[in-house]
PQR file with spaces between the fields and no chain letter, atoms N, CA, C, O and H, PARSE charges and radii, in Angstrom:
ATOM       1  N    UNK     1      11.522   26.498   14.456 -0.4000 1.5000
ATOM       2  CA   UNK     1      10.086   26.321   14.388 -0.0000 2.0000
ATOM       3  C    UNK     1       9.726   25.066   13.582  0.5500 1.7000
ATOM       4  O    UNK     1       9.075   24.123   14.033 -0.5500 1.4000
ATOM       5  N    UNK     2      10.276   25.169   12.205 -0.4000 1.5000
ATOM       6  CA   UNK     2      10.078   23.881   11.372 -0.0000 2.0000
ATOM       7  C    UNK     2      10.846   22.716   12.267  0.5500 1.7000
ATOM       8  O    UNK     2      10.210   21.666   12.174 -0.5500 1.4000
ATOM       9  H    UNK     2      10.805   25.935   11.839  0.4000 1.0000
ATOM      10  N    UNK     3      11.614   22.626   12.816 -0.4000 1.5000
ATOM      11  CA   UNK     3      12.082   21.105   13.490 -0.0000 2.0000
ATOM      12  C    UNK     3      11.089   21.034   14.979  0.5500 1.7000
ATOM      13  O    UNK     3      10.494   20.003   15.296 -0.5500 1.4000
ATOM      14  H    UNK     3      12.131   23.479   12.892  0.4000 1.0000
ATOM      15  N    UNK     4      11.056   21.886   15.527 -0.4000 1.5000
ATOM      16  CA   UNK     4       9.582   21.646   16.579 -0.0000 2.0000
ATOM      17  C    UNK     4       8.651   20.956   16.202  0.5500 1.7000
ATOM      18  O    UNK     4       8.161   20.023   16.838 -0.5500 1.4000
ATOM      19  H    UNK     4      11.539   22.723   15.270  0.4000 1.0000
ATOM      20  N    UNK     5       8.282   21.386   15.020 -0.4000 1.5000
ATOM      21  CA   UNK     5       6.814   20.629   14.242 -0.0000 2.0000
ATOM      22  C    UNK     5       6.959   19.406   13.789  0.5500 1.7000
ATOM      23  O    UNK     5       5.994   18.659   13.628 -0.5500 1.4000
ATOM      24  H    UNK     5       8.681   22.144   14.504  0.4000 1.0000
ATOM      25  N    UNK     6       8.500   18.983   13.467 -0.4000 1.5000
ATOM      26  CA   UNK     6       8.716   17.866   12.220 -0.0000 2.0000
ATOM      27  C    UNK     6       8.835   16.633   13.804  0.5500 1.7000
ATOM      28  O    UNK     6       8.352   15.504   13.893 -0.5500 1.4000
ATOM      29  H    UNK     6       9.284   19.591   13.598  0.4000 1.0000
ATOM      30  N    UNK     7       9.638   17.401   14.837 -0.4000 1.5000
ATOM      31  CA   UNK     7       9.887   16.618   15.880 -0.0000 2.0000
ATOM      32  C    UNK     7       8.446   16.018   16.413  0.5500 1.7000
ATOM      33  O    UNK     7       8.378   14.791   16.493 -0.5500 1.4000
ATOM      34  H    UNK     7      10.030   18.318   14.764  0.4000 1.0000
ATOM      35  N    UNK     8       7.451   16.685   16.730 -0.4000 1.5000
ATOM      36  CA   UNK     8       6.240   16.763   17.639 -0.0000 2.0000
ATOM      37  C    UNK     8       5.425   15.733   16.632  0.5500 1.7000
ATOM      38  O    UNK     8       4.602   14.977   17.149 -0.5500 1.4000
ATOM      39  H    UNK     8       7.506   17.681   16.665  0.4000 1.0000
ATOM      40  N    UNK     9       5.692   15.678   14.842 -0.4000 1.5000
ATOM      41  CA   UNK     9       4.696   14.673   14.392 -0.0000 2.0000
ATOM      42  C    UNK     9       5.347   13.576   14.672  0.5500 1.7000
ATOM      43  O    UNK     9       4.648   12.676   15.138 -0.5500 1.4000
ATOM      44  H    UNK     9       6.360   16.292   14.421  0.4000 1.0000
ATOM      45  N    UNK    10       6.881   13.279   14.486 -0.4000 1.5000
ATOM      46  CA   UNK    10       7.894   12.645   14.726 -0.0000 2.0000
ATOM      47  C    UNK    10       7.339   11.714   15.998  0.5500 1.7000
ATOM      48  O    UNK    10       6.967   10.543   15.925 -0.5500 1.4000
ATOM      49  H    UNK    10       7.449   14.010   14.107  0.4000 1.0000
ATOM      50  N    UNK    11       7.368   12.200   16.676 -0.4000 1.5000
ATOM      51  CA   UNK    11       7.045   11.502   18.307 -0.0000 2.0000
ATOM      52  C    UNK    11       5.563   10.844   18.271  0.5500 1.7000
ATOM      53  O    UNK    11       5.221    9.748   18.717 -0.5500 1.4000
ATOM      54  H    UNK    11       7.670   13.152   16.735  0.4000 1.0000
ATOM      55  N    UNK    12       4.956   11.606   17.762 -0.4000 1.5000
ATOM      56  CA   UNK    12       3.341   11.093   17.210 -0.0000 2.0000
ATOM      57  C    UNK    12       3.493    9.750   16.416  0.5500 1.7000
ATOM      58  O    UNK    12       3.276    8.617   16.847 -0.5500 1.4000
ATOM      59  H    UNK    12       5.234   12.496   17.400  0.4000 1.0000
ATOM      60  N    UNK    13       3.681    9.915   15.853 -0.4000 1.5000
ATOM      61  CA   UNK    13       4.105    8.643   14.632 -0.0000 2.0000
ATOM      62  C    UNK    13       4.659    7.864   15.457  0.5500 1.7000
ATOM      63  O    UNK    13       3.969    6.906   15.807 -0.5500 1.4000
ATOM      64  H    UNK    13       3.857   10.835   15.502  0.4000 1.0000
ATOM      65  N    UNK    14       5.797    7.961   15.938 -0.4000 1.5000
ATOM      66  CA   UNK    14       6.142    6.648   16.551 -0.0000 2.0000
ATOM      67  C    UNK    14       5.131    5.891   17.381  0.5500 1.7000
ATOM      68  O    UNK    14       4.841    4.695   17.355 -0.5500 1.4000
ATOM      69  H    UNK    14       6.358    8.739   15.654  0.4000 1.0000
ATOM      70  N    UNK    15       4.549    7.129   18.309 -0.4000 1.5000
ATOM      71  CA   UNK    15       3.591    6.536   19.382 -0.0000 2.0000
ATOM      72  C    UNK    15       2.640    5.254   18.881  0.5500 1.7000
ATOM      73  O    UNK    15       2.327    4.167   19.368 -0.5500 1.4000
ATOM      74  H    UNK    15       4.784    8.101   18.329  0.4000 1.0000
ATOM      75  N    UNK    16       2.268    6.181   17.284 -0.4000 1.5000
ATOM      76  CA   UNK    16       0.687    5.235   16.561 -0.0000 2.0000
ATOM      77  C    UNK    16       1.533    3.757   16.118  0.5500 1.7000
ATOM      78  O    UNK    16       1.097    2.606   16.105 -0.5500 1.4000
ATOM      79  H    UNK    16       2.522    7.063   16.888  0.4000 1.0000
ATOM      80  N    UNK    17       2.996    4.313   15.747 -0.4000 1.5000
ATOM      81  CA   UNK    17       3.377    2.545   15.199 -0.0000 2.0000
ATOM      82  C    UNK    17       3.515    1.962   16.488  0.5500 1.7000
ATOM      83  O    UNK    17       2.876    0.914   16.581 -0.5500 1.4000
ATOM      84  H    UNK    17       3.350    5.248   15.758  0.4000 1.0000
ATOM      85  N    UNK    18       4.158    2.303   17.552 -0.4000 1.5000
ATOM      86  CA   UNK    18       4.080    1.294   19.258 -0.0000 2.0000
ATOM      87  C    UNK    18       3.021    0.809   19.109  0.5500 1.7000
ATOM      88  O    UNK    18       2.914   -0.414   19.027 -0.5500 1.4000
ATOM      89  H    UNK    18       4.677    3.154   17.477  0.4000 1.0000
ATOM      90  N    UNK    19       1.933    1.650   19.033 -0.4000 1.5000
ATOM      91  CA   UNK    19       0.577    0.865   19.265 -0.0000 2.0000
ATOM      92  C    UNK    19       0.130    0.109   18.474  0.5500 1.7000
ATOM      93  O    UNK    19      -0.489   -0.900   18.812 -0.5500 1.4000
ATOM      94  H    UNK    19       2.021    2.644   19.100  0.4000 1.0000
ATOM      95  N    UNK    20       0.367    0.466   17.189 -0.4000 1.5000
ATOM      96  CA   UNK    20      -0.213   -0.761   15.811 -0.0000 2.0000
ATOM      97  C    UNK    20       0.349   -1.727   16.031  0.5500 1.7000
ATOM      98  O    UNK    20      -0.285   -2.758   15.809 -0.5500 1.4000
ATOM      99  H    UNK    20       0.870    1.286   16.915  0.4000 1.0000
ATOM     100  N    UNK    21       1.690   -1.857   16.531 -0.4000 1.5000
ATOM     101  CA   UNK    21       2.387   -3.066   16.409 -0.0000 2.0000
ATOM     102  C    UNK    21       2.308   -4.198   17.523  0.5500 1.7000
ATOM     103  O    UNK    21       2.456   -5.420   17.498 -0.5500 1.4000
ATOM     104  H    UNK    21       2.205   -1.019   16.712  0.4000 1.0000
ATOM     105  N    UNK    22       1.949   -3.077   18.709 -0.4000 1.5000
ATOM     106  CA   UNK    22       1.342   -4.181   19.881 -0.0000 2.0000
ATOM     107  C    UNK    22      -0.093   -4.584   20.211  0.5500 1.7000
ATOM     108  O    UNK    22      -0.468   -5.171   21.225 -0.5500 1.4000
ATOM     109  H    UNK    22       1.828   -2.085   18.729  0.4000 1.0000
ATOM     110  N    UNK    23      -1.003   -4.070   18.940 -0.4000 1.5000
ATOM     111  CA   UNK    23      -2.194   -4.110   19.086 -0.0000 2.0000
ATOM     112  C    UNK    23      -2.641   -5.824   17.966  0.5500 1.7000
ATOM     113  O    UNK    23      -3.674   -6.494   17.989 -0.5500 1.4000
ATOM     114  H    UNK    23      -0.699   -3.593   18.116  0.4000 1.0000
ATOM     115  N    UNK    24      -1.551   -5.986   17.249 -0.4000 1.5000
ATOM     116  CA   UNK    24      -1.241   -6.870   16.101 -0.0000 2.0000
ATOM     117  C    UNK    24      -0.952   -8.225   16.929  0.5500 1.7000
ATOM     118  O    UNK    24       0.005   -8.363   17.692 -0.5500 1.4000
ATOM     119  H    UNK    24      -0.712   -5.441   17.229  0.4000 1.0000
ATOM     120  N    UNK    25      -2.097   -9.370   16.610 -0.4000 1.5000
ATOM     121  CA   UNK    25      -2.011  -10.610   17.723 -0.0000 2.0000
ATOM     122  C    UNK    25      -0.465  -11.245   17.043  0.5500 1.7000
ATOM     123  O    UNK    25      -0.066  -10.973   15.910 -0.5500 1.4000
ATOM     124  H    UNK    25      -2.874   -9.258   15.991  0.4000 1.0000
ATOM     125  N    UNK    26       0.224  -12.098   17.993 -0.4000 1.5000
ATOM     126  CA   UNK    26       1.271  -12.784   17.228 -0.0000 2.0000
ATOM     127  C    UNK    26       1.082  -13.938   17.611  0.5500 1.7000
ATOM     128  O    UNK    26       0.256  -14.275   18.459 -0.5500 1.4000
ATOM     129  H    UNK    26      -0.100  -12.319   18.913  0.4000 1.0000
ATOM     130  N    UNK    27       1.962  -14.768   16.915 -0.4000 1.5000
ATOM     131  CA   UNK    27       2.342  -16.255   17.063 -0.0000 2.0000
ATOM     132  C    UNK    27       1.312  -16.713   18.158  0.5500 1.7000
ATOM     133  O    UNK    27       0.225  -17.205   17.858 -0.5500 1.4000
ATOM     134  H    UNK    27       2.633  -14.494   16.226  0.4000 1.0000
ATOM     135  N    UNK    28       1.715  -16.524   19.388 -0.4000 1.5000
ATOM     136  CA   UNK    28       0.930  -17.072   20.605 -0.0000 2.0000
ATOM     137  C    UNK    28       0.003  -16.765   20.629  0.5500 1.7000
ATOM     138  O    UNK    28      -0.740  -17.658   21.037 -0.5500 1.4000
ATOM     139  H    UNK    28       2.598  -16.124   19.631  0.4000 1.0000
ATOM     140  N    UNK    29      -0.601  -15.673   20.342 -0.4000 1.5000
ATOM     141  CA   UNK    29      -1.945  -14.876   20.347 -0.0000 2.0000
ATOM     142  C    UNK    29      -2.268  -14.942   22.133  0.5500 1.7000
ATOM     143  O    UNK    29      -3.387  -15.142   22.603 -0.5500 1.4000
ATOM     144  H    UNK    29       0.002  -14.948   20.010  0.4000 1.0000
ATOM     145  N    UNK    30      -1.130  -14.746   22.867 -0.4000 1.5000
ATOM     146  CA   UNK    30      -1.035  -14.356   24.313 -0.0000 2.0000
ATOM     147  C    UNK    30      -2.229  -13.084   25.096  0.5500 1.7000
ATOM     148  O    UNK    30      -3.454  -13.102   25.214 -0.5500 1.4000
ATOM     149  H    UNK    30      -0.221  -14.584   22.485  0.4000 1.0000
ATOM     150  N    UNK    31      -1.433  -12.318   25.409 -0.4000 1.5000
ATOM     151  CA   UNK    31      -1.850  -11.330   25.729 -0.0000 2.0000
ATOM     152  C    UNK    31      -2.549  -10.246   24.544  0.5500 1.7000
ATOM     153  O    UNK    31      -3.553   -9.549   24.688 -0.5500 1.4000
ATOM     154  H    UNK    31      -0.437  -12.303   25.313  0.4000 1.0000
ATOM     155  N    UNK    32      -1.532  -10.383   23.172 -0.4000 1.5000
ATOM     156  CA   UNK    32      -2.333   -8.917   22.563 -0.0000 2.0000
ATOM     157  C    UNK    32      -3.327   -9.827   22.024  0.5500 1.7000
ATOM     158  O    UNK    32      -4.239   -9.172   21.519 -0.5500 1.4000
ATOM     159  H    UNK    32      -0.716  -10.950   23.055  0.4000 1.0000
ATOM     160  N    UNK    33      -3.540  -11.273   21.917 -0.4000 1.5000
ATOM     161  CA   UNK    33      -4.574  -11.825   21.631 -0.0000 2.0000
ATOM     162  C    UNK    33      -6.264  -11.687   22.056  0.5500 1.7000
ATOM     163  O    UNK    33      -7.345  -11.964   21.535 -0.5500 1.4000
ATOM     164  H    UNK    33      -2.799  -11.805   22.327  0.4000 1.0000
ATOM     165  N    UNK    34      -5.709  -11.012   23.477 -0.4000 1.5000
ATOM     166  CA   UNK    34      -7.067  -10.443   24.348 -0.0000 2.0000
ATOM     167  C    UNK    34      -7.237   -9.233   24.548  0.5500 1.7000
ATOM     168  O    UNK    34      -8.224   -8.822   25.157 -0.5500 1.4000
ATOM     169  H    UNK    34      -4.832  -10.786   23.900  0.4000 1.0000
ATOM     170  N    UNK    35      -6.078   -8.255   23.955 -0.4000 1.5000
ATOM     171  CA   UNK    35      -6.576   -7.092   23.123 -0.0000 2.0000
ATOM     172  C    UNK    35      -6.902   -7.055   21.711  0.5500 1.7000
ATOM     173  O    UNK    35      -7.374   -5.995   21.299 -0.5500 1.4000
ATOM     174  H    UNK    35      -5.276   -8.589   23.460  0.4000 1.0000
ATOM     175  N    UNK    36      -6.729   -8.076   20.831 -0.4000 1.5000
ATOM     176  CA   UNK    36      -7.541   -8.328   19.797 -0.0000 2.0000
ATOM     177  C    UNK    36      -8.471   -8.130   19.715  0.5500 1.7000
ATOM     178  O    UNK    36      -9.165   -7.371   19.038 -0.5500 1.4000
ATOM     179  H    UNK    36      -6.346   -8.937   21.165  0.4000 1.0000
ATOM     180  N    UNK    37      -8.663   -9.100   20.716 -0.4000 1.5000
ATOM     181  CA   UNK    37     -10.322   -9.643   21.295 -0.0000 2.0000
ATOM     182  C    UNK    37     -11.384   -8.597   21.476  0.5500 1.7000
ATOM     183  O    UNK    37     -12.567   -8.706   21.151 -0.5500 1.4000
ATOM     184  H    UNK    37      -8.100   -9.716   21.266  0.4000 1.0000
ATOM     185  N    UNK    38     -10.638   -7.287   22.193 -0.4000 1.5000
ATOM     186  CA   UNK    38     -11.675   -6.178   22.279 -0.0000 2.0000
ATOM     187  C    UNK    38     -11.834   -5.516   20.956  0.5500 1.7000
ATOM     188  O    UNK    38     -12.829   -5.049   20.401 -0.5500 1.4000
ATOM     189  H    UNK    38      -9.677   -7.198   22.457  0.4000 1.0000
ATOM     190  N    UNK    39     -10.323   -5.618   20.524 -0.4000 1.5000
ATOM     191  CA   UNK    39     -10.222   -4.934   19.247 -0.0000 2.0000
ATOM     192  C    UNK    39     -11.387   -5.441   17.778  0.5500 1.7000
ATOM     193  O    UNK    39     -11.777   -4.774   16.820 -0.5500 1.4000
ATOM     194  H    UNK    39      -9.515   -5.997   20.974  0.4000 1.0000
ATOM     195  N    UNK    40     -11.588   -6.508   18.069 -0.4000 1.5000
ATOM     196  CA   UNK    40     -11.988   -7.125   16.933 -0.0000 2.0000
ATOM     197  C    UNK    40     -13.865   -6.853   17.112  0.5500 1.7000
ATOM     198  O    UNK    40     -14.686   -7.045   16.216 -0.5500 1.4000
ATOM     199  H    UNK    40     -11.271   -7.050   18.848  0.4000 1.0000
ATOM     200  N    UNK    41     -14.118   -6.437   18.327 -0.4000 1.5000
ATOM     201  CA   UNK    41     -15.555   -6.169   18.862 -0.0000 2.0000
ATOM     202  C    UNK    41     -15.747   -4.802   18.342  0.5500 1.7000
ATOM     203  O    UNK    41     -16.793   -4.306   17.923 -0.5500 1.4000
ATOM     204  H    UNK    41     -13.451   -6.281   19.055  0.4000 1.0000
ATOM     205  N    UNK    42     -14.776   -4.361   18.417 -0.4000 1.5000
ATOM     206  CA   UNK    42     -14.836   -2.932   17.545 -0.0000 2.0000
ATOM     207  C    UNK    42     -15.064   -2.656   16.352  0.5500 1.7000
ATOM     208  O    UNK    42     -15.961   -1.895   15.991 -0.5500 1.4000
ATOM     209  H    UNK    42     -13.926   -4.764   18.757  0.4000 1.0000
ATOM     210  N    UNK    43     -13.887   -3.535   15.231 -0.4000 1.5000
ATOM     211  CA   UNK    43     -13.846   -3.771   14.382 -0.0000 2.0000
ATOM     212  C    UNK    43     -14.172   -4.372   13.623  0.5500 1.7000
ATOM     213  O    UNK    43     -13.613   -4.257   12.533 -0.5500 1.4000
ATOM     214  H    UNK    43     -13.158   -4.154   15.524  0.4000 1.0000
ATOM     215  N    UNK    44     -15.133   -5.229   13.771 -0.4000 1.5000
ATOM     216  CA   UNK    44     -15.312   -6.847   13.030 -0.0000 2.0000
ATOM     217  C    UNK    44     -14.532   -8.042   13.362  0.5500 1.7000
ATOM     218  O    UNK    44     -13.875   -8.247   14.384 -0.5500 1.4000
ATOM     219  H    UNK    44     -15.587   -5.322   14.657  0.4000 1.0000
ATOM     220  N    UNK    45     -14.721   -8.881   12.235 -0.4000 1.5000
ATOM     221  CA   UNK    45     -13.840  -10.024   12.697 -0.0000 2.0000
ATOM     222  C    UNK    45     -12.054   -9.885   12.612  0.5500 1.7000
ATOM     223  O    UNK    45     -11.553   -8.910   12.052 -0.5500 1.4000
ATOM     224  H    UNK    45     -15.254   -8.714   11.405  0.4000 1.0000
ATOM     225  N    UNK    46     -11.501  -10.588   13.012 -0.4000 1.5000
ATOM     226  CA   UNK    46      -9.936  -10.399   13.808 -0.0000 2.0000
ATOM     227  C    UNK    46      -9.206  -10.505   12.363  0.5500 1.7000
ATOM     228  O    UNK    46      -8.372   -9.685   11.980 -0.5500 1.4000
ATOM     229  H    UNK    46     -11.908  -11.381   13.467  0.4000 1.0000
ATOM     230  N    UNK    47      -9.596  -11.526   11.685 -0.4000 1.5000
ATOM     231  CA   UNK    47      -8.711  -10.681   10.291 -0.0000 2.0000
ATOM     232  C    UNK    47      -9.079  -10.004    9.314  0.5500 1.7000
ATOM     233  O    UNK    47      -8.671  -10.112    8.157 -0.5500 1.4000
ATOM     234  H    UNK    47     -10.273  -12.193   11.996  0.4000 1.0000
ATOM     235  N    UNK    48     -10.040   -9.113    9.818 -0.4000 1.5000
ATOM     236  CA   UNK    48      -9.929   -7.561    9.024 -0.0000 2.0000
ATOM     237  C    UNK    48      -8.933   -6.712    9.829  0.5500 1.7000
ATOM     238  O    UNK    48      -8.322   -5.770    9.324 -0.5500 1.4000
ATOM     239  H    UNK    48     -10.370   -9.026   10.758  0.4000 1.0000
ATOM     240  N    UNK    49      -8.837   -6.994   10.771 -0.4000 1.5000
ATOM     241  CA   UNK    49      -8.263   -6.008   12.066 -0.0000 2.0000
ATOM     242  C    UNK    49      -6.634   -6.817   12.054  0.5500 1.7000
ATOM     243  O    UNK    49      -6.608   -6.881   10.825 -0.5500 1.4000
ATOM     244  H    UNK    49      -9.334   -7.759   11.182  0.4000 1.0000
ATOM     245  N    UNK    50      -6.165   -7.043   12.199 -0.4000 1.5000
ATOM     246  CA   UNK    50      -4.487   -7.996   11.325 -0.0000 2.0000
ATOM     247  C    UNK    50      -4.357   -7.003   10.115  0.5500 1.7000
ATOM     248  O    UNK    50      -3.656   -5.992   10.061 -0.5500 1.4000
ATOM     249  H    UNK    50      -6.187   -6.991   13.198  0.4000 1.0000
ATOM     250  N    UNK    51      -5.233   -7.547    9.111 -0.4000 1.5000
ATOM     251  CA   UNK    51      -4.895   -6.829    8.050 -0.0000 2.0000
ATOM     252  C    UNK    51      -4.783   -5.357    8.091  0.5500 1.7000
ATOM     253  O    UNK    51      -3.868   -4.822    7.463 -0.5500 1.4000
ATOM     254  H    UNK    51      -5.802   -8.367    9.155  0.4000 1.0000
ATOM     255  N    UNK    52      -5.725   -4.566    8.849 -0.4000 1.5000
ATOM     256  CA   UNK    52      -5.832   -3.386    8.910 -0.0000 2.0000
ATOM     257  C    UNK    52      -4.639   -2.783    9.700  0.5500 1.7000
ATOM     258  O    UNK    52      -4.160   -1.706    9.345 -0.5500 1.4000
ATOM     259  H    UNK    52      -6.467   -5.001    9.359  0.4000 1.0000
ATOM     260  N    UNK    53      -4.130   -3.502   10.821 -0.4000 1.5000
ATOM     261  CA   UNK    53      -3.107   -2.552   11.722 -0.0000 2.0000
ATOM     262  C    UNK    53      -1.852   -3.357   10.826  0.5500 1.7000
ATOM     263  O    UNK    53      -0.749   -2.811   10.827 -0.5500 1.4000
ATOM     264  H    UNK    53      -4.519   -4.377   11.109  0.4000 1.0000
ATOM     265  N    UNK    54      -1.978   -4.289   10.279 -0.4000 1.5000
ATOM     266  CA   UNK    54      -0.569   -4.596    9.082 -0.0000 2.0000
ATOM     267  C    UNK    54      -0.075   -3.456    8.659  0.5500 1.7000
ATOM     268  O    UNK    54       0.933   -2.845    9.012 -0.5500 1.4000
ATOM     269  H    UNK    54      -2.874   -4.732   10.278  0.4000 1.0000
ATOM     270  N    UNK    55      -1.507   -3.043    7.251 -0.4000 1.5000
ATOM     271  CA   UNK    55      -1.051   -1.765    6.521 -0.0000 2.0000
ATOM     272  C    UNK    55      -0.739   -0.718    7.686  0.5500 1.7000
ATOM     273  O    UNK    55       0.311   -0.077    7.724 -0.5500 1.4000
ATOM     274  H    UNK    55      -2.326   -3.539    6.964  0.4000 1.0000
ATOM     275  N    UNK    56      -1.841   -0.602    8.708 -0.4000 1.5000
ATOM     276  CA   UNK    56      -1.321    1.166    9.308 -0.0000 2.0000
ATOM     277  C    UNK    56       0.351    0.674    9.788  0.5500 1.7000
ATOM     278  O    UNK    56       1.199    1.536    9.560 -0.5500 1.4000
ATOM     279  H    UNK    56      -2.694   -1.122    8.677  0.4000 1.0000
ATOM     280  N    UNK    57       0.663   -0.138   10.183 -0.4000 1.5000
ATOM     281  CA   UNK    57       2.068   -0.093   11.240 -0.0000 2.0000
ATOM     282  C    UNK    57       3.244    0.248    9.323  0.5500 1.7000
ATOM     283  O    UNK    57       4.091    1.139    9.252 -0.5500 1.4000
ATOM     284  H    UNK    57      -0.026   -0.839   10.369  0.4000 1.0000
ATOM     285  N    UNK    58       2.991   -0.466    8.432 -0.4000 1.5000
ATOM     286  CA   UNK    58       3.582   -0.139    7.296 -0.0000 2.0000
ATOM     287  C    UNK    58       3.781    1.036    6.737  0.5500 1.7000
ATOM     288  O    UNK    58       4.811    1.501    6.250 -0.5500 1.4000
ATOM     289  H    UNK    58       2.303   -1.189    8.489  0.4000 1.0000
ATOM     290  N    UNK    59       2.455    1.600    6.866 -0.4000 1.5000
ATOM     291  CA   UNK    59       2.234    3.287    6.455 -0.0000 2.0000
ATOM     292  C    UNK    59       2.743    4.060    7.539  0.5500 1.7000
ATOM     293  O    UNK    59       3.156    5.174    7.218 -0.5500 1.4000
ATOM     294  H    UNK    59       1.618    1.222    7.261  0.4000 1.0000
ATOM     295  N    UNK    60       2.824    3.716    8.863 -0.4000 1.5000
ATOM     296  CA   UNK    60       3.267    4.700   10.133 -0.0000 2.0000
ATOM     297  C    UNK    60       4.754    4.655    9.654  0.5500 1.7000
ATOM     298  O    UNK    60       5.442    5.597    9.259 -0.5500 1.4000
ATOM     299  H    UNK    60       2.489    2.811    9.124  0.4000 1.0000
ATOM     300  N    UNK    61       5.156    3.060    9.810 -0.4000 1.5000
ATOM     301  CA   UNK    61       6.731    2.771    9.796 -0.0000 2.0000
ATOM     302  C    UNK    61       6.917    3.700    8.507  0.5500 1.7000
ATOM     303  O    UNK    61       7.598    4.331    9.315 -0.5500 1.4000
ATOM     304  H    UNK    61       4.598    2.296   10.130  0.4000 1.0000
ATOM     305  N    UNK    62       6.991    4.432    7.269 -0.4000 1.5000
ATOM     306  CA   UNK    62       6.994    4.873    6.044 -0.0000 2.0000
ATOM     307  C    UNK    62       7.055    6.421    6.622  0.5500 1.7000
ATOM     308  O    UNK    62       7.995    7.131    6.268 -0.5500 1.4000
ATOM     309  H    UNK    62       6.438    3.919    6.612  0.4000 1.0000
ATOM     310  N    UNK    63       6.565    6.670    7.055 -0.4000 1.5000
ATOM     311  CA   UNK    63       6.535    7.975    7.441 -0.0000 2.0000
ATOM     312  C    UNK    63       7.402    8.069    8.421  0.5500 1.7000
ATOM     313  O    UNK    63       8.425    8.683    8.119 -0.5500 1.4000
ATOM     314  H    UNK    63       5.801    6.093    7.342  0.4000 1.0000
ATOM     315  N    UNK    64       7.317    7.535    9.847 -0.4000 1.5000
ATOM     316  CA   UNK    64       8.351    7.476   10.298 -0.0000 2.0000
ATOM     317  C    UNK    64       9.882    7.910    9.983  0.5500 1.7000
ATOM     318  O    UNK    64      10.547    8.801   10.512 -0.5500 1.4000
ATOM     319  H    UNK    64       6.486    7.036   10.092  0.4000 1.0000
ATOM     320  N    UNK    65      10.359    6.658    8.570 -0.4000 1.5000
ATOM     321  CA   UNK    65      11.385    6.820    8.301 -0.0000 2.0000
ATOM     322  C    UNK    65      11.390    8.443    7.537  0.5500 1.7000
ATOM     323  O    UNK    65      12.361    9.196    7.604 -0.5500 1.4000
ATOM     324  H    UNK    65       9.819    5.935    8.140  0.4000 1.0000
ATOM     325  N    UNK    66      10.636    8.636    7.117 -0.4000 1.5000
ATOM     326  CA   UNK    66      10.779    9.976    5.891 -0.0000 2.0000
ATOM     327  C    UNK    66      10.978   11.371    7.386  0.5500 1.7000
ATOM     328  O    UNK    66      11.748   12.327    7.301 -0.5500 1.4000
ATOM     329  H    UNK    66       9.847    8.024    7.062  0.4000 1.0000
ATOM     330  N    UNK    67      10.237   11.136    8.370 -0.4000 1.5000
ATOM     331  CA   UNK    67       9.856   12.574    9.007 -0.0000 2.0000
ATOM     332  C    UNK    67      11.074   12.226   10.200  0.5500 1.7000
ATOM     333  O    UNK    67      10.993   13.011   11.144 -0.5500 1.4000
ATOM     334  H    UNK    67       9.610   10.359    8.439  0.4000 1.0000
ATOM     335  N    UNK    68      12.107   11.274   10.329 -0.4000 1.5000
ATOM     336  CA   UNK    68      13.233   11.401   10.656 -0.0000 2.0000
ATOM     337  C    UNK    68      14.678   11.214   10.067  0.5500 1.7000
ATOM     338  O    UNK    68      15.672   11.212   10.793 -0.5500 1.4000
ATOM     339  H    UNK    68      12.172   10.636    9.562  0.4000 1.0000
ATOM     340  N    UNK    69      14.723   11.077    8.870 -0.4000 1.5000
ATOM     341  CA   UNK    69      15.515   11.285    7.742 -0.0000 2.0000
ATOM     342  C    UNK    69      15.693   12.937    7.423  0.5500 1.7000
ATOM     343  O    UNK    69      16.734   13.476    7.046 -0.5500 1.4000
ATOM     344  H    UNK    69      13.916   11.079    8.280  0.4000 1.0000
ATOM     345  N    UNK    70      13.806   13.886    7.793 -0.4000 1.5000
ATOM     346  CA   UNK    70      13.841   14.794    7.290 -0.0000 2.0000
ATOM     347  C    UNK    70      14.673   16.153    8.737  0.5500 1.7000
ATOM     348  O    UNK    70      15.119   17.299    8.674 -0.5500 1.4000
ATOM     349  H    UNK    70      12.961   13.448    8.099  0.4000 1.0000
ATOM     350  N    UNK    71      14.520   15.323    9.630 -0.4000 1.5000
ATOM     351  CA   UNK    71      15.262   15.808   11.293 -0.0000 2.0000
ATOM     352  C    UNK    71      16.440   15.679   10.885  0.5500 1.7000
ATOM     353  O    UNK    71      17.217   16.525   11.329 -0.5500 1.4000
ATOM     354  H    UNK    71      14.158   14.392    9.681  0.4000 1.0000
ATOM     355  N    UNK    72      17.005   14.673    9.966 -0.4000 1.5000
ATOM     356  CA   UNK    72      18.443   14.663   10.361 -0.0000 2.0000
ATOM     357  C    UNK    72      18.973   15.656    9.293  0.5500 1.7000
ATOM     358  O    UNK    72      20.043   16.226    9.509 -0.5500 1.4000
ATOM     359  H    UNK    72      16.375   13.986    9.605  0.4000 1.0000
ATOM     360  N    UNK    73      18.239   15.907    8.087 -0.4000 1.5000
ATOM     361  CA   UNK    73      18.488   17.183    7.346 -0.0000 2.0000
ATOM     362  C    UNK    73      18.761   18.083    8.042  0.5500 1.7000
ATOM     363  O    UNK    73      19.918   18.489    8.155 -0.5500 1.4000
ATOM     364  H    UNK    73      17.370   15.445    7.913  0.4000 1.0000
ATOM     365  N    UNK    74      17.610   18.667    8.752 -0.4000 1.5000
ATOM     366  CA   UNK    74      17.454   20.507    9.246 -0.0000 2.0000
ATOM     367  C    UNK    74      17.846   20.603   10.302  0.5500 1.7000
ATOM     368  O    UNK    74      17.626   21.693   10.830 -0.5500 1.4000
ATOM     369  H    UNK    74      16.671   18.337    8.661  0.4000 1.0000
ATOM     370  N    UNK    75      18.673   19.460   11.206 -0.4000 1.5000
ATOM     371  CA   UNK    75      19.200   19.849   12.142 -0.0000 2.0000
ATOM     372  C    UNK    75      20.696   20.773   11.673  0.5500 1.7000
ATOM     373  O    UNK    75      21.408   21.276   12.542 -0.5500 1.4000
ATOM     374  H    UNK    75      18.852   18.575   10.777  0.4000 1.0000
């Protein structure tokens, strides 16, 4: 029961860092540059929104590591 649950946030978490991290414009400012673009209509201007999915992909990646460190315990 407890590894069902730890697994299911497990998979969650990863999902939100995929997305923080491809939602984050890079170098080229290519393509996620024009999901920025919507992003930043949402959010304000584009570097509050950098800064903001910085910390979340940091805080996801953090948890991440802890809630599959904690899988490889209770398996």
């Amino acid at each position: 029961m407890l590894y069902t649950i730890v697994l299911v946030l497990d998979i969650l978490v990863a999902l939100g860092l995929i997305g923080a991290v491809l939602l984050q414009s890079g170098k080229g400012a290519g393509m996620s540059g024009a999901i920025g673009g919507g992003a930043e209509a949402l959010f304000g201007k584009k570097k509050g929104i950098d800064e903001f999915l910085n910390k979340l992909s940091a805080i996801l990646a953090g948890i991440f590591i802890v809630l599959t460190i904690i899988l490889s315990v209770i398996i």
